[in-house]
C-alpha positions in Angstrom: 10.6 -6.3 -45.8 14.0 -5.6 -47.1 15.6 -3.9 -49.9 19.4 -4.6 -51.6 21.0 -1.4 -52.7 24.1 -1.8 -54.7 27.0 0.6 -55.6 27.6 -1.2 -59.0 31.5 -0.8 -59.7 32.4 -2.9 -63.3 35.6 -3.3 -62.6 36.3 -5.4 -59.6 33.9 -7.0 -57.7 35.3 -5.8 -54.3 34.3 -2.7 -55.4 30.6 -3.6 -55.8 29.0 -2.2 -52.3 26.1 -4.2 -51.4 23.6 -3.0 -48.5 20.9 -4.7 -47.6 18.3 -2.4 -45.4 15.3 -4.4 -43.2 12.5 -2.5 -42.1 11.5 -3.7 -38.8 10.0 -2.8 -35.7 9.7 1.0 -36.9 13.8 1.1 -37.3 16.4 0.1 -40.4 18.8 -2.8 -39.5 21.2 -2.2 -42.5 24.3 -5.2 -43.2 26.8 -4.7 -45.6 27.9 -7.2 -47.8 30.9 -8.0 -50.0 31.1 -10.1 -52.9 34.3 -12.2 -51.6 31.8 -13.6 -49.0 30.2 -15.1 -52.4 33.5 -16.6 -54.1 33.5 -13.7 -56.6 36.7 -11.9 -57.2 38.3 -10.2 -59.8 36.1 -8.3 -62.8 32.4 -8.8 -62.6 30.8 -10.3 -65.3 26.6 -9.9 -66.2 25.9 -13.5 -65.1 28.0 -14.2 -61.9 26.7 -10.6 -60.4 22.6 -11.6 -61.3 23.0 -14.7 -59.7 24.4 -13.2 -56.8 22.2 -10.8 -56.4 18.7 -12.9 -57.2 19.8 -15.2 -54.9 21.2 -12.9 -51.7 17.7 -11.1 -52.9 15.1 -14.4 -52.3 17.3 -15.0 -49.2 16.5 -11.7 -47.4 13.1 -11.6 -48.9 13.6 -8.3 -50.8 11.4 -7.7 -53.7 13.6 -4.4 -54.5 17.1 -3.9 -56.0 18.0 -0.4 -56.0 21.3 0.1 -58.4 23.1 3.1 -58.4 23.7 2.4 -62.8 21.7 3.0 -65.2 18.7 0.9 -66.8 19.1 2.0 -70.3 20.4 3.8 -73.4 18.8 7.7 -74.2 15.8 7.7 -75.8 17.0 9.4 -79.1 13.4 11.6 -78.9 13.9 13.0 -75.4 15.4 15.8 -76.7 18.9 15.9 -75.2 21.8 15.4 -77.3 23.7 13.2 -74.9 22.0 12.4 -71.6 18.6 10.9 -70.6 15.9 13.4 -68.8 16.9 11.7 -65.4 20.3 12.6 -65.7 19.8 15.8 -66.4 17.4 16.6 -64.2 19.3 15.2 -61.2 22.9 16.5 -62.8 24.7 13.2 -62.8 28.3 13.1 -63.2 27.6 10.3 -65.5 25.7 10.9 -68.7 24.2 7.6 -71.2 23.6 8.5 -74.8 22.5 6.4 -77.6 23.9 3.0 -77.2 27.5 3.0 -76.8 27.5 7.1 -76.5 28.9 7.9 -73.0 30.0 11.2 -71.3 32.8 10.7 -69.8 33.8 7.8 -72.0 35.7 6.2 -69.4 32.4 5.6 -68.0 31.1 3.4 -71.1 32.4 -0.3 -69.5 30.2 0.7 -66.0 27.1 2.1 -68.0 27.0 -1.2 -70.8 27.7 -3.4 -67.4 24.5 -1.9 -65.8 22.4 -1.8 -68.1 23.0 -5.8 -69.2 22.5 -6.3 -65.2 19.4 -4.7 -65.7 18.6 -6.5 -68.5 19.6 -10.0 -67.0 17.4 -9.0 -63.8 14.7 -8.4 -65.8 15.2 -11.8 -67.3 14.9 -12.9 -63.7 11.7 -11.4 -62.6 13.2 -7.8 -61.4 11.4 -5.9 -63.4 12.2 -2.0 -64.4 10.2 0.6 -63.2 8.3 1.8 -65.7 5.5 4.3 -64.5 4.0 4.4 -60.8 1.6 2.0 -61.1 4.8 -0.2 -60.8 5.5 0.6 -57.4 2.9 -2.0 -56.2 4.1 -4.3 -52.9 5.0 -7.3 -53.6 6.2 -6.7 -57.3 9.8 -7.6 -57.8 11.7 -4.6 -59.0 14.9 -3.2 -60.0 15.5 0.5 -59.5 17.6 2.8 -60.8 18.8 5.1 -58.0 21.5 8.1 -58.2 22.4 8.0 -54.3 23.3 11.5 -53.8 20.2 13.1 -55.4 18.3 11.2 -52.6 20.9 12.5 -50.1 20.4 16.3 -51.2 16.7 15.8 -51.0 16.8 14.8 -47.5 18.8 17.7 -46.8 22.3 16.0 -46.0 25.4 16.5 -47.1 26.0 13.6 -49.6 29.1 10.5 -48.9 32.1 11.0 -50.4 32.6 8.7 -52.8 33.5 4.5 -51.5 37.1 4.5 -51.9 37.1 8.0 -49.6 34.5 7.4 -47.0 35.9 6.7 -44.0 34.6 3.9 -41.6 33.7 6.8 -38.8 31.3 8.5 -41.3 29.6 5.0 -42.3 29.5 3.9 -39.0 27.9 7.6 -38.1 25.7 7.5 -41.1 24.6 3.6 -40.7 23.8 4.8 -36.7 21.8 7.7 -38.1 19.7 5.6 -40.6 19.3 2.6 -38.3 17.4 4.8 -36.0 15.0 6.3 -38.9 11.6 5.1 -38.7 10.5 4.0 -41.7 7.0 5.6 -41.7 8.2 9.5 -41.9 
């Protein structure tokens, strides 16, 4: 089984970080990949970046894409003024209002980009996660993730950001996951 998890970046697509994580033999294999590898340079577009990913997905044989974007607009009933419940609850930097509503608005371009890749892998059989009874093997999903609330849970200290992680602490924290069985 494998699962792709992206660092979606709207910008350029060399700053799209791309991880693909294999379960087997009770350890995590984890490659990185980069979009050059692919052809695709300069600013990603919806299209170009489902392709890539459907396709490097039904090549590993991962049924999961875990993006680290978000899936949708604010429900205008949750009861926030400017953030979804998720957000909130996990404190993201980022928040997603009503469509087109973004806190910080430098932000908006990344949260319209993700939310149309969600959309597009959706239109592609990568279904959002709606409840729990979604989480069924063999479903092919797209997840939103928010890396460093998993990384607080687990009780590390979170990455820096991509542009300042250095290669020591990614090859330290790729050693460290590698050797993770995947049934704890």
């Amino acid at each position: 089984m494998s699962i792709l998890s992206v660092d979606l970046a709207s910008n350029r697509y060399r700053d799209i970080g791309v991880a693909i994580l294999e379960f087997r033999d009770g350890s995590v294999l984890i490659e990185f990949v980069e979009a050059s590898a692919y052809g695709l340079k300069g600013r990603p577009c919806v299209e170009d970046a489902t392709s890539w990913l459907t396709d490097l997905a039904s090549a590993r044989e991962a049924d999961v894409i875990f993006i680290d974007g978000p899936q949708g607009w604010k429900d205008p009933a949750n009861g926030f003024e400017h953030a979804r419940r998720c957000e909130r609850e996990l404190a993201t930097p980022g928040k997603t209002g009503l469509p087109g509503c973004v806190k910080p608005g430098s932000w908006t371009r990344m949260a319209r980009f993700s939310i149309e890749l969600f959309d597009a892998l959706g239109a592609h059989g990568f279904s959002r996660v709606k409840s729990s009874d979604d989480l069924v093997s063999g479903r092919k999903l797209a997840i939103e993730s928010f890396p460093t609330s998993a990384w607080r849970t687990l009780g590390l200290k979170p990455l820096p950001g991509k542009s300042r992680t250095s290669a020591a602490q990614l090859t330290t924290w790729t050693t460290t996951f590698s050797s993770w069985s995947h049934v704890r």
